[in-house]
VOPAGU-2260 file (C-alpha; in pm, 1 decimal, decimal comma):
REM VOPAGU-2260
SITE   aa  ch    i         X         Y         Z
SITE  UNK   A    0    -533,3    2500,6    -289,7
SITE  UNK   A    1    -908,2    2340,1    -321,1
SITE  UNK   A    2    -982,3    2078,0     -88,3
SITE  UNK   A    3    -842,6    1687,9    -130,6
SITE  UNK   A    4   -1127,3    1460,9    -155,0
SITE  UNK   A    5   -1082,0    1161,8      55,7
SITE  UNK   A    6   -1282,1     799,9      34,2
SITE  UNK   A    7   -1267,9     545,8     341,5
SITE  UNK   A    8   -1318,9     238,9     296,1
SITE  UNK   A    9   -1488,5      59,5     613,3
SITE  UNK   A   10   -1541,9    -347,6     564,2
SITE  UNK   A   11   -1381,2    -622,4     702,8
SITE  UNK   A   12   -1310,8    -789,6     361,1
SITE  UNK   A   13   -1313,9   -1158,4     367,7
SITE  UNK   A   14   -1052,9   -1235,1     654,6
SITE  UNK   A   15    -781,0   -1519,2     567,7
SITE  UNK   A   16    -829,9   -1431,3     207,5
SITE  UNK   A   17    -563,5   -1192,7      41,6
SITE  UNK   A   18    -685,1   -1199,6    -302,8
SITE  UNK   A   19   -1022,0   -1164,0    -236,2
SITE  UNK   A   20    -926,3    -863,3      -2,3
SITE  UNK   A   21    -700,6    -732,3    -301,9
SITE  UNK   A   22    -957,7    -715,2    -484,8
SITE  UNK   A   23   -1223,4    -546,7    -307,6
SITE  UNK   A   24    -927,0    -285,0    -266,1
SITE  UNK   A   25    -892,7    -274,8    -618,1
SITE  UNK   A   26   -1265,6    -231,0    -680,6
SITE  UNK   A   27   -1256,8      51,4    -379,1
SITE  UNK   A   28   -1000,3     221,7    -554,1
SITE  UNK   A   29   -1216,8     236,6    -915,4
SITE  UNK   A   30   -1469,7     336,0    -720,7
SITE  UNK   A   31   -1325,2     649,1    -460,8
SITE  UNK   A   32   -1132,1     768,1    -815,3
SITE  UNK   A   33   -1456,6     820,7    -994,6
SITE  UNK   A   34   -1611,0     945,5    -707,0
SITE  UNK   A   35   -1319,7    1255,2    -714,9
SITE  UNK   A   36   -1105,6    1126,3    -412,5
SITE  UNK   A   37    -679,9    1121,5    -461,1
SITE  UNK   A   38    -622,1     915,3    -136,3
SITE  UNK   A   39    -812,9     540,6      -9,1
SITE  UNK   A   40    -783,8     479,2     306,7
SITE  UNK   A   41    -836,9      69,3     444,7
SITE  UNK   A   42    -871,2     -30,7     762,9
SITE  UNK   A   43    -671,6    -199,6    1003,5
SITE  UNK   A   44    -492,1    -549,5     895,4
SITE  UNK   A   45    -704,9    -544,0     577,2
SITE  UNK   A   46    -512,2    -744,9     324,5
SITE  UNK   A   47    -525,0   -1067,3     554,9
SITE  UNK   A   48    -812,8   -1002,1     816,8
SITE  UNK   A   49    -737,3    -876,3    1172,0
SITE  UNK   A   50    -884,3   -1225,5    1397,5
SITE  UNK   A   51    -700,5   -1488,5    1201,8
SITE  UNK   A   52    -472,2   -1595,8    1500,9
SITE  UNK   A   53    -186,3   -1838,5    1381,5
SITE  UNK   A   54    -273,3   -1705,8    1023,3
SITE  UNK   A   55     -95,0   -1402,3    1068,2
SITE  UNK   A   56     228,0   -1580,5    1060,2
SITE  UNK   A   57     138,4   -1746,8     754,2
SITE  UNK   A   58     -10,3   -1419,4     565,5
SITE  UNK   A   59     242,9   -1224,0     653,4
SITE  UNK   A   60     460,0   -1028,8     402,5
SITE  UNK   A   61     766,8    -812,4     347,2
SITE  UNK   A   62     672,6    -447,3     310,2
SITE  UNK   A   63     803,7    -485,4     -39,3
SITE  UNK   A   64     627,3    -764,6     -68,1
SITE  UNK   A   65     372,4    -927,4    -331,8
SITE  UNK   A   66      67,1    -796,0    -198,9
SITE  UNK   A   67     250,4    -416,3    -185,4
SITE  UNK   A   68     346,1    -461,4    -564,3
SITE  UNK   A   69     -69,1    -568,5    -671,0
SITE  UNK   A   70    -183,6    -279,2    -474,8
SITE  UNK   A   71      97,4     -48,8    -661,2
SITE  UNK   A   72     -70,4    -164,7    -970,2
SITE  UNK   A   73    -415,9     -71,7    -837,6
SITE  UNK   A   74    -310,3     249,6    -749,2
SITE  UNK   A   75    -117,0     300,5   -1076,1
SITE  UNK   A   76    -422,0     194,1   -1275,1
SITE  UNK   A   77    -647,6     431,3   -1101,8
SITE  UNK   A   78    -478,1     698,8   -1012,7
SITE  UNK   A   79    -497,3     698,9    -642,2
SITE  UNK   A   80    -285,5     693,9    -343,5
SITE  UNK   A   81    -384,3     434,9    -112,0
SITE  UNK   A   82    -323,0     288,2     267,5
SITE  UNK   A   83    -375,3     -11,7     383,4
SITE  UNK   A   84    -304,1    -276,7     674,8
SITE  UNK   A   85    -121,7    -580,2     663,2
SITE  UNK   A   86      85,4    -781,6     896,3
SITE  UNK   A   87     456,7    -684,3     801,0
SITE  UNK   A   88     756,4   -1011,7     770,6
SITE  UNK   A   89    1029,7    -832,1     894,7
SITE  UNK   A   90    1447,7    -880,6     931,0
SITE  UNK   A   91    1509,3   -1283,1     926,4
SITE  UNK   A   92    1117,9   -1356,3     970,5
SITE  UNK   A   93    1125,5   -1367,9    1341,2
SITE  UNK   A   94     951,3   -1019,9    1333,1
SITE  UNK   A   95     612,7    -948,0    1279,0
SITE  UNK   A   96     451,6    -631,1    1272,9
SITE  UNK   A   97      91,8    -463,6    1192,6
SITE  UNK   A   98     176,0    -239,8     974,3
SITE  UNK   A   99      39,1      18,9     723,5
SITE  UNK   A  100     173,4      93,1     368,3
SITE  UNK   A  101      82,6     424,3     183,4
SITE  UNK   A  102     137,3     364,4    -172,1
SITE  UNK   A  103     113,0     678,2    -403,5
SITE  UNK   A  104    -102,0     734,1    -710,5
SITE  UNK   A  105     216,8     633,1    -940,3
SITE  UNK   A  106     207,4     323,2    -706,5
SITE  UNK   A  107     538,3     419,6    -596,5
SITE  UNK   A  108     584,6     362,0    -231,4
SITE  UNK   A  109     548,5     694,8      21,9
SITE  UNK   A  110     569,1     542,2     380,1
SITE  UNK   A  111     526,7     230,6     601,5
SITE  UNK   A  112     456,4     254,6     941,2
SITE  UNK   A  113     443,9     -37,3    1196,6
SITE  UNK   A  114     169,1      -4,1    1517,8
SITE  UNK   A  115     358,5     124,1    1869,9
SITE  UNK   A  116      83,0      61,8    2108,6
SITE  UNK   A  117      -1,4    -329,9    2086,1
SITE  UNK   A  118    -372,2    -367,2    2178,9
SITE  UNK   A  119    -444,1    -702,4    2441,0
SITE  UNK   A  120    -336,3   -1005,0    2484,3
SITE  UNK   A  121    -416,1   -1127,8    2096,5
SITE  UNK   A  122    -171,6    -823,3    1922,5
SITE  UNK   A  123      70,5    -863,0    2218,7
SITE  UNK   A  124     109,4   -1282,7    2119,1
SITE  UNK   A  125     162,3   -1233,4    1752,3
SITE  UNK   A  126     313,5    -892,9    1687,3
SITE  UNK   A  127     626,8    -693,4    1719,4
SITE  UNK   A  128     610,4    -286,4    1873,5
SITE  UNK   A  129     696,5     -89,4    1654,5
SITE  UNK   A  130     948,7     177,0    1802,0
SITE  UNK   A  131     911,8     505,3    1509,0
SITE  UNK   A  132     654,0     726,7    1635,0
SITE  UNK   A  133     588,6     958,0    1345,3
SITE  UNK   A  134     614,0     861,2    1014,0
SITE  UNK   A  135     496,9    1110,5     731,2
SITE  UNK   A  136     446,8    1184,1     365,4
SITE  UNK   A  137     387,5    1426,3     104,3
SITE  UNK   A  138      53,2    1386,3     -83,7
SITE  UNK   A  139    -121,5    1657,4    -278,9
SITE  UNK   A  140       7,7    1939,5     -96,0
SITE  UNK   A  141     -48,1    1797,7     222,6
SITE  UNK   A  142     156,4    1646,9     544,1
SITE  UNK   A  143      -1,3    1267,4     599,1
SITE  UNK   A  144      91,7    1145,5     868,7
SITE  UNK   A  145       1,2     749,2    1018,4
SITE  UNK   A  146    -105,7     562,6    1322,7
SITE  UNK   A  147    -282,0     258,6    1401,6
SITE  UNK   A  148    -615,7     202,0    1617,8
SITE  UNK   A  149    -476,4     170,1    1966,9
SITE  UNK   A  150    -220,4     484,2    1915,3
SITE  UNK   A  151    -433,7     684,3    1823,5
SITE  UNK   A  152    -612,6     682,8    2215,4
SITE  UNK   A  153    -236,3     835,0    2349,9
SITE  UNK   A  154    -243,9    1179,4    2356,8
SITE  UNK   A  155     112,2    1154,3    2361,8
SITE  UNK   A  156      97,3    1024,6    1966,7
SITE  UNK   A  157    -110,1    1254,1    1821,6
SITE  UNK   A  158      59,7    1508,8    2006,4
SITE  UNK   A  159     430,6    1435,6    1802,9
SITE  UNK   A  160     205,0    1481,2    1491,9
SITE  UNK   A  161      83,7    1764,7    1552,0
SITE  UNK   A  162     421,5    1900,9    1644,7
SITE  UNK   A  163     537,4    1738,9    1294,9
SITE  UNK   A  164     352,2    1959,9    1088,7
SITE  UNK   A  165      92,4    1642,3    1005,3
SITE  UNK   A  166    -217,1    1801,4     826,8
SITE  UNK   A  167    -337,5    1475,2     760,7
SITE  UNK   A  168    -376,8    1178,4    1038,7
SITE  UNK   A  169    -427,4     872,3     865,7
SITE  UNK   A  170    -520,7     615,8    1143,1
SITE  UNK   A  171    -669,7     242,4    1008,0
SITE  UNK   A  172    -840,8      57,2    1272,3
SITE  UNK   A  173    -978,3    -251,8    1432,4
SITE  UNK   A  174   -1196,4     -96,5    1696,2
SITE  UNK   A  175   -1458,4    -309,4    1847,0
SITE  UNK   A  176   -1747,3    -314,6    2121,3
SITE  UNK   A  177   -1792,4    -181,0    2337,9
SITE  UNK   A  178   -1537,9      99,1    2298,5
SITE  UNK   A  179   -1728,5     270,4    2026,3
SITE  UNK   A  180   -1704,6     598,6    2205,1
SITE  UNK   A  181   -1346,3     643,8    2110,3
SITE  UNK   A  182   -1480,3     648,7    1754,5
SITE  UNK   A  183   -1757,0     909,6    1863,3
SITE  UNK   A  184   -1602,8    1102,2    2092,6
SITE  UNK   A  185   -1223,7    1072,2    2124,2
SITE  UNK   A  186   -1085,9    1105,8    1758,8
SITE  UNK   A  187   -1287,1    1428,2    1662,1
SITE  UNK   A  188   -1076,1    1561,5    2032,3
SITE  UNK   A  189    -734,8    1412,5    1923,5
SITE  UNK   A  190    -818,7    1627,2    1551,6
SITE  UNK   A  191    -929,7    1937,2    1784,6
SITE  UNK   A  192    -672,3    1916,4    2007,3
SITE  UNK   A  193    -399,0    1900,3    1799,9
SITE  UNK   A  194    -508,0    2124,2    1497,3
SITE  UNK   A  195    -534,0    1872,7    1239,1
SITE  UNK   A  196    -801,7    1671,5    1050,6
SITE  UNK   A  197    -804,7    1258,6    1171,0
SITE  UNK   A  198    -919,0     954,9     901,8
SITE  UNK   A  199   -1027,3     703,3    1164,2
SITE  UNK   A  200   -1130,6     399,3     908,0
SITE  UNK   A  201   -1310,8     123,1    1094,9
SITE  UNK   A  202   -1379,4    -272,5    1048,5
SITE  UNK   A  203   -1674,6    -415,0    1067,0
SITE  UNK   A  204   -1937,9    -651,0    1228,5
SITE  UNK   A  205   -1815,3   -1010,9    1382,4
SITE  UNK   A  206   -1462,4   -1162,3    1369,4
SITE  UNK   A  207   -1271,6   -1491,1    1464,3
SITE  UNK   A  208   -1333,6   -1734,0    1734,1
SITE  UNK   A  209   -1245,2   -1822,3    2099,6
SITE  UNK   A  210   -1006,9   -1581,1    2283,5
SITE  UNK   A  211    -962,2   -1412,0    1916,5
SITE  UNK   A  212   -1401,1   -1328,4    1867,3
SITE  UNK   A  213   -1447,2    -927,6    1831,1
SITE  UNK   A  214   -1717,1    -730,4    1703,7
SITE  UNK   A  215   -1592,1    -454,0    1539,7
SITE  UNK   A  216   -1826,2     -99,3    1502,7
SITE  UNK   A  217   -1771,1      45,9    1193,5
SITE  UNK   A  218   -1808,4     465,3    1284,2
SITE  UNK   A  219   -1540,1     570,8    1048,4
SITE  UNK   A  220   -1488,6     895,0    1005,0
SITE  UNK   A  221   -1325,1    1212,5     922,3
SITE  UNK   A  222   -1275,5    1486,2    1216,3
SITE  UNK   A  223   -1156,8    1766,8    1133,3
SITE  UNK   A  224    -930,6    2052,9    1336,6
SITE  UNK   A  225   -1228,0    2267,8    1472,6
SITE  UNK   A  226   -1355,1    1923,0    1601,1
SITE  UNK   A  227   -1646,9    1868,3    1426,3
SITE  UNK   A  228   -1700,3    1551,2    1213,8
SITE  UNK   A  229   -1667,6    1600,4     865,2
SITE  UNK   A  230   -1805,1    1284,5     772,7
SITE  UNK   A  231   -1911,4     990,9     953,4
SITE  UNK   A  232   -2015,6     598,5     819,5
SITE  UNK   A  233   -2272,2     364,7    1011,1
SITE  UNK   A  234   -2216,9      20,7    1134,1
SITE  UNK   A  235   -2183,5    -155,3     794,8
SITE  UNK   A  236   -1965,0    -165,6     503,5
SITE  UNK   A  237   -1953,9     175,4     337,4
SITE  UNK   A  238   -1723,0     382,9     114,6
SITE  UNK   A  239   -1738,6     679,6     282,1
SITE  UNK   A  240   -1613,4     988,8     109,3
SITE  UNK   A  241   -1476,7    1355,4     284,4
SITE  UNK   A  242   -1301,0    1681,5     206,1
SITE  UNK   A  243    -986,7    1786,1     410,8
SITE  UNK   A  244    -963,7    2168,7     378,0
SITE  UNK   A  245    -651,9    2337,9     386,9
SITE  UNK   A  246    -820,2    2655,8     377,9
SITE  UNK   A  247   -1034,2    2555,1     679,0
SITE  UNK   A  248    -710,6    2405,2     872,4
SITE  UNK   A  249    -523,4    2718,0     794,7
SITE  UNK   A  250    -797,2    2919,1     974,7
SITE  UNK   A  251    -846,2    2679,6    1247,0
SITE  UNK   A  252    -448,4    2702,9    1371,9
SITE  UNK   A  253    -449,4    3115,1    1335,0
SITE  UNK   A  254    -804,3    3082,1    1606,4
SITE  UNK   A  255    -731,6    2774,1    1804,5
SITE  UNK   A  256    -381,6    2903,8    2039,7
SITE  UNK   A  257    -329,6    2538,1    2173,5
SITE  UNK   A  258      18,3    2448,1    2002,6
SITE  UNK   A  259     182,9    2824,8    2048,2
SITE  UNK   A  260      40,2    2865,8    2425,9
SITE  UNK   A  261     172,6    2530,8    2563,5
SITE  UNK   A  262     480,0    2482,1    2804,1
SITE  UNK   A  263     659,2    2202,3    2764,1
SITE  UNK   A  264     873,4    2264,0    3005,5
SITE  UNK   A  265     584,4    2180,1    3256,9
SITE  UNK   A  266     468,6    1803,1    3129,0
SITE  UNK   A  267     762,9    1626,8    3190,4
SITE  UNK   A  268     730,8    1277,1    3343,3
SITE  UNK   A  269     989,1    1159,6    3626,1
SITE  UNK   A  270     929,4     809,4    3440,7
């Protein structure tokens, strides 16, 4: 099978403004289609903004919701699978979660996934744990898999993935200073580690106010399994494109003996 051309999308949209952010999906997704990529991946909490505080309440939406059904038509239109963050209405409305939905290039919808690990005091006040640790789809011959930001830093995570079959790691993020070096050093491990190639897709520059203010990094990129990056954006918005190799993650889990030589029977925890 040739290699699947992927496109990241790294921006912080206009935060508090859905339909603007819709449509600088939709424009993404014109633009990664004609640029040869199947798959767009969007950051973190994109539809809505990731430092809008009380806003998330009132942004949020039902998985199914309208904002899933215009990006359905994006993808549709185009041609082109695409992820993307949201905060998730859930059960009688009580619920909120930070999700992300992977819709596929029909625009029918492959998999939603809602964030484990809640990062600080700001995620912990509006949002809901989610309690699935491995959710997966099929996409152009490949195993996607999805976590959000914070997961991503648990070994523990990536780990289940790996043991999954995930080929794919789709991870959307809100990563800010100064922890930059998990985007530099720590996802092309996690991809090493665990024999498979990691979409780390970043935010950008300053956000919100108060307790809420971040500065987020940018530093997407795409690791892949012998733990090199594949491709790698600066600090400001960018659609970054990259090829995920089956070919190349085929060879890399016949040379790398980390999955077959471990003993599980070793690691576990007392707690």
């Amino acid at each position: 099978m040739p290699s699947s051309r992927i496109a990241l999308l790294q921006s912080s949209g206009r935060p508090g403004d859905a339909a603007k952010n819709l449509e600088i999906v939709a424009g993404a997704a014109r633009d990664a289609a004609a640029g040869g990529a199947g798959l767009l991946v969007c950051p973190e909490m994109f539809l809505t903004g990731y430092a809008i505080g009380p806003d998330v309440s009132r942004l949020a939406e039902p998985a199914d919701g309208p904002a899933a059904e215009a990006v359905a038509r994006v993808a549709g239109e185009h041609g082109i699978a695409v992820l993307y963050g949201y905060p998730e209405r859930a059960g009688d409305g009580a619920r909120l979660y930070n999700s992300a939905r992977l819709i596929g290039p029909d625009g029918s919808p492959l998999a939603n996934y809602r964030k484990t690990h809640l990062f600080g005091g700001y995620e912990q006040e509006w949002f809901t744990p989610g309690d699935t640790p491995v959710v997966q789809a099929e996409l152009g011959g490949l195993r996607i898999g999805i976590l959000i930001c914070y997961d991503v830093e648990f070994p523990e995570n990536v780990r289940a993935h790996a043991l999954a079959g995930t080929d794919l790691l789709l991870v959307p993020t809100a990563q800010m200073h100064p922890f930059q070096f998990v985007a530099e050093s720590v996802v092309p491990v996690r991809a090493f580690e665990n024999q498979l190639y990691v979409a780390y897709v970043n935010r950008t520059g300053p956000e919100g106010e108060g307790p809420a203010a971040f500065e987020f990094v940018g530093l997407s990129c795409l690791a892949g399994p012998d733990g090199t990056t594949r491709a790698r954006a600066g600090s400001g918005d960018e659609l970054l494109f990259g090829d995920v190799d089956p070919e190349l993650l085929r060879a890399s889990r016949a040379d790398n003996p980390y999955l077959r030589d471990r003993r599980p029977g070793l690691y576990g925890s007392p707690h």
